[in-house]
C-alpha positions as CSV (number, residue, x, y, z in Angstrom):
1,X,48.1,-22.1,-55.6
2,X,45.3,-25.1,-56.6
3,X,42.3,-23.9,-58.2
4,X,39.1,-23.6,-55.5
5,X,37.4,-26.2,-55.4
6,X,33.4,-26.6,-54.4
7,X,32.2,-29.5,-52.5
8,X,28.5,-30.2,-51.1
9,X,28.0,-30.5,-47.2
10,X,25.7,-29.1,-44.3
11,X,26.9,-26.8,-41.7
12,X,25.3,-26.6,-38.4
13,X,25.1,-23.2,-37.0
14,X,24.7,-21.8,-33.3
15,X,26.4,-22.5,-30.3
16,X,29.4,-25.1,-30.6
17,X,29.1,-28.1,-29.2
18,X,30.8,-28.3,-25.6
19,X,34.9,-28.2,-26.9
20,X,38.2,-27.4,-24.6
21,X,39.3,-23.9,-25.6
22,X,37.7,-20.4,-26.2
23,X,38.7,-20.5,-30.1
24,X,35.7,-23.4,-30.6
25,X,34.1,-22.7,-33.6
26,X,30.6,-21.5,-34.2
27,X,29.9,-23.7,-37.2
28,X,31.6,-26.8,-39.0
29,X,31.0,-27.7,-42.2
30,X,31.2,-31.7,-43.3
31,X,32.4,-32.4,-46.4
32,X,30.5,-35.4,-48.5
33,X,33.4,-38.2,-48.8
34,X,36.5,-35.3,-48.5
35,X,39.5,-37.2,-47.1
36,X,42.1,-33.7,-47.3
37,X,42.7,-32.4,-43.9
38,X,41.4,-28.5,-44.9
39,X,42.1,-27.6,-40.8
40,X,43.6,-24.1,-41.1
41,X,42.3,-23.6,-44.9
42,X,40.2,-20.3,-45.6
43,X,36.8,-21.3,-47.1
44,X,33.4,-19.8,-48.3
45,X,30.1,-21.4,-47.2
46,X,27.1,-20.7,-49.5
47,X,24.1,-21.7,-47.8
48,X,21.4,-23.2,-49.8
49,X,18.8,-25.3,-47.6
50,X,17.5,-24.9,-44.1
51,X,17.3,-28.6,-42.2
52,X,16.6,-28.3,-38.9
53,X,16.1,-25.6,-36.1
54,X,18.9,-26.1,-33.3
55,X,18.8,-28.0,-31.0
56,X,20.2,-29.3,-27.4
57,X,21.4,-32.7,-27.2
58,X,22.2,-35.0,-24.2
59,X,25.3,-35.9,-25.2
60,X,28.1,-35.1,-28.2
61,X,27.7,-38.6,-29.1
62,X,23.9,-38.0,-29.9
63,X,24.4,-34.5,-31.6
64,X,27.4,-37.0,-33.7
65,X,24.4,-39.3,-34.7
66,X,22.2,-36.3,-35.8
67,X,24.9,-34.8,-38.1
68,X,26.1,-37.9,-39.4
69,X,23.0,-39.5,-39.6
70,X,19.8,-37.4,-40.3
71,X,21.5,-34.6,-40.8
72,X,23.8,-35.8,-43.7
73,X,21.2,-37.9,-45.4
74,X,18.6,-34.8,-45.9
75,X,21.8,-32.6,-47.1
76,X,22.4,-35.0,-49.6
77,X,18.5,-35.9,-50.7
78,X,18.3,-32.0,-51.0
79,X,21.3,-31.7,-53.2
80,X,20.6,-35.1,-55.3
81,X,16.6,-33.7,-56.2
82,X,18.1,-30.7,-57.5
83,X,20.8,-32.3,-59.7
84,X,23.7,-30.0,-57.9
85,X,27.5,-31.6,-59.1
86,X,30.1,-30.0,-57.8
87,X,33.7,-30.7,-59.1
């Protein structure tokens, strides 16, 4: 198998967003610029940074704009101050 690999990203915890299914999952991490489809992949989340206390939100497309907006931006800010590379 490929060597692991380490990539920088937030993960939202608590309560999934409303999803079809029992099996939703209870976080999600996104992954700065990853284009591989890692569905199915075992993985290991290190947390480093608290952003944000959860939240509800009126709609998924409002929670969308809050991880791929606000969210993301702070992620990276917090990982660009401290210089972390991954690679």
């Amino acid at each position: 198998p490929p060597p692991p690999r380490a990539h920088l990203a937030p993960t939202p915890r608590g309560p999934p967003p409303p999803a079809p299914g029992p099996d939703s999952p209870g976080a999600e991490t996104y992954l700065f610029d990853c284009q591989e489809n890692l569905y199915g992949v075992q993985s290991t989340v290190t947390f480093h940074h608290f952003l944000r206390y959860e939240r509800k939100f009126a709609s998924l497309e409002q929670l969308k704009g809050q991880l791929l907006g606000t969210d993301v931006a702070q992620a990276k800010d917090f990982f660009a101050v401290r210089q972390y590379t991954m690679g």
